[in-house]
C-alpha positions, -999 to +999 in steps of 0.1 A: -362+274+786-389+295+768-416+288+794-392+286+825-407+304+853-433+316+830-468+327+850-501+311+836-511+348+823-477+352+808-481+315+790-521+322+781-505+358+764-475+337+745-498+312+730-528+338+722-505+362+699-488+328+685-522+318+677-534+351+660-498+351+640-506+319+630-538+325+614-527+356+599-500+336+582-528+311+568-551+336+558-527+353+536-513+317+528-550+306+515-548+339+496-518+335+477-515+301+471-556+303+452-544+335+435-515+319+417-540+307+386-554+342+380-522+359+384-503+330+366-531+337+337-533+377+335-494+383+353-488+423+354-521+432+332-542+420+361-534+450+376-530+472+347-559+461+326-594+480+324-612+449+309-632+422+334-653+400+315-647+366+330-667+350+300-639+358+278-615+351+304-601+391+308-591+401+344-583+435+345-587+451+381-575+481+370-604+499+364-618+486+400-584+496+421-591+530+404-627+530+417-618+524+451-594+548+452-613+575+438-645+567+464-613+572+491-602+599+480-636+616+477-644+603+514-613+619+526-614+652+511-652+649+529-642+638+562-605+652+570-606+691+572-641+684+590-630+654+612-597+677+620-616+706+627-637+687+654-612+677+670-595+709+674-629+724+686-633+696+712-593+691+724-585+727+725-619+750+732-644+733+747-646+722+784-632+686+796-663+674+809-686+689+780-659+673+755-661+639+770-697+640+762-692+649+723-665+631+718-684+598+731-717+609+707-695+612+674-676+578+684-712+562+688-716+565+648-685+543+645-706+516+656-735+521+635-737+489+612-726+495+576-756+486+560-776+514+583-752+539+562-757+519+529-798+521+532-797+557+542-778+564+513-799+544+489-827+565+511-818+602+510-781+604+497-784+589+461-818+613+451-793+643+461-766+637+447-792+630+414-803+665+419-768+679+418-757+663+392-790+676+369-767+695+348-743+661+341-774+639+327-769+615+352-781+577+349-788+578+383-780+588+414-758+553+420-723+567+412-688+568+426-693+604+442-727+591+459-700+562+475-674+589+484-696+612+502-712+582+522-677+568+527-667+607+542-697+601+569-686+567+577-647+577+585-652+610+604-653+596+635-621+575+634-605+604+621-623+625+646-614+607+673-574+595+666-566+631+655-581+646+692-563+619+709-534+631+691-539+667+700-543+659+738-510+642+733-495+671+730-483+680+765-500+711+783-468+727+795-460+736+757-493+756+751-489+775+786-450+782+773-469+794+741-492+821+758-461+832+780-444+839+753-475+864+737-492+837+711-528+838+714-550+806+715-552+804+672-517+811+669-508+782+697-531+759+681-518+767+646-478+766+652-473+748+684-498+718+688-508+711+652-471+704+643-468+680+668-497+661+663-487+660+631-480+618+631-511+610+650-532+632+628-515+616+598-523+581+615-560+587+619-558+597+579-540+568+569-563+544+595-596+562+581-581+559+545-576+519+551-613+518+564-624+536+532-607+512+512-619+482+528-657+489+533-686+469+516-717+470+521-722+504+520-704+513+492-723+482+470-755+498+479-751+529+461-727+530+432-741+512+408-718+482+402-708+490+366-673+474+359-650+484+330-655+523+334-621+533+327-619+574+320-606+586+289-583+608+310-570+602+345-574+641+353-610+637+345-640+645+367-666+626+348-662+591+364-673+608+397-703+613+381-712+579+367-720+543+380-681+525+389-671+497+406-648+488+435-629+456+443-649+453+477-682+458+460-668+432+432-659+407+461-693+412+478-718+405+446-732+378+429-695+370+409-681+353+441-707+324+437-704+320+399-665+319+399-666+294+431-655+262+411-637+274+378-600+274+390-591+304+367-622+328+374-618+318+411-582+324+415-589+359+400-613+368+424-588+354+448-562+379+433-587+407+439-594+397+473-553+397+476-546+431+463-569+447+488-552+427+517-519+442+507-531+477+506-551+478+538-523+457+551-496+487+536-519+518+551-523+498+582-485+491+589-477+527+579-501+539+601-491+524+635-457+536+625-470+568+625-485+565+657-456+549+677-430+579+666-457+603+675-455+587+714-417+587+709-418+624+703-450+632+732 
């Protein structure tokens, strides 16, 4: 009955996305069912603890979930108000044609490799942020804020580009009812299109955030690695300032191949690899929600 009067292209569609749901399922299946040692052994401190030293069996991530979030954080205060800002200038000032051509140019640096970003940092971005950070005694210049501002470069385009496409959303009719009614081009932008971009702006954020979240390469290159770096107070600036660690740059170092083959120190690496699926997973979901009730209200 399923595939009655079903067309080849219908039937090629049906099998493709039960395919792709399928190996979803086992990916996340593989995850869980190797985490269960780690998570078994550490339960609720694995995500609470500060502690990693796998040579005395101690699996706290919490120290590396805060890294993460901190570098995302950074990155976003970096990239939003300049991504948004773009995208106002280029949906909403400049000329269709001439927009076209910047809005192509900034989405070309989406597809610059990671590791391009990671070398340039180790490059030119780390011996700055050194400099600035004179005054601080720095180590080096291999620290979370060196990650976050490389991060910031690395997002702005997805957030440039979702938030104009949100913007252009917006119909056209609205803004000339906004200048009939005596608002000038500032005042139209401010209280009539912002508002209801608002979901697809929030979307790009959320997208850009996940992308943050999830990178690598980049973000191994230049913040030194340093686990356990737990500040004395949560309100604190000083761990911007120092070498950190993330669960992505824990995933992609040396660690992976000496835990490969202890069940314990493998299914905690497995955990990691698990906690990170669920957030970018989380920010993902939220944001096509986002996105779908901004088209409802278009």
């Amino acid at each position: 009955m399923l595939f009655q009067n079903k067309s080849p292209i219908a039937l090629y569609s049906w099998f493709s996305t039960v395919f792709l749901l399928g190996s979803m399922g086992m990916f996340l299946f593989v995850f869980v069912y190797q985490s269960i040692p780690g998570l078994a052994h550490s339960k609720l401190s694995f995500i609470t603890g500060d502690v990693w030293y796998y040579r005395s069996e101690l699996f706290g991530a919490g120290a590396m979930i805060l890294g993460t979030l901190l570098v995302a954080w950074v990155g976003l205060l970096i990239a939003v108000p300049i991504g948004i800002g773009a995208a106002i200038f280029t949906s909403e000032i400049l000329p269709a044609k001439l927009r076209i051509l910047v809005k192509i140019t900034i989405e070309l640096l989406a597809g610059i490799p990671s590791v391009i970003y990671g070398l340039l940092g180790v490059l030119f971005l780390r011996n700055w942020v050194y400099k600035l950070l004179t005054p601080f005694d720095p180590l080096s210049g291999d620290t979370v804020l060196t990650a976050g501002l490389l991060l910031g470069i690395m997002i702005l385009p997805t957030i440039m580009t979702m938030a104009d496409d949100a913007l252009r959303n917006v119909p056209a009719a609205q803004r000339l009812a906004a200048r009939g009614l005596g608002l000038n081009r500032a005042e139209t932008i401010c209280l009539i299109v912002l508002p209801q971009a608002r979901a697809g702006i929030m979307a790009a954020i959320l997208l850009a955030f996940g992308r943050a979240v999830g990178e690598t390469i980049a973000v191994f290159l230049v913040i030194g690695r340093q686990d356990n770096r737990w500040p004395e107070s949560l309100f604190s600036l000083r761990p911007l300032f120092e070498a950190g660690q993330t669960m992505t740059s824990k995933l992609g170092g040396s660690e992976v191949n000496i835990a490969y083959g202890d069940t314990l120190h493998w299914g905690a690496m497995m955990s990691l690899g698990l906690v990170l699926l669920i957030i970018v997973g989380l920010v993902t979901h939220l944001s096509a929600r986002l996105i779908k009730c901004g088209a409802v209200h278009a």
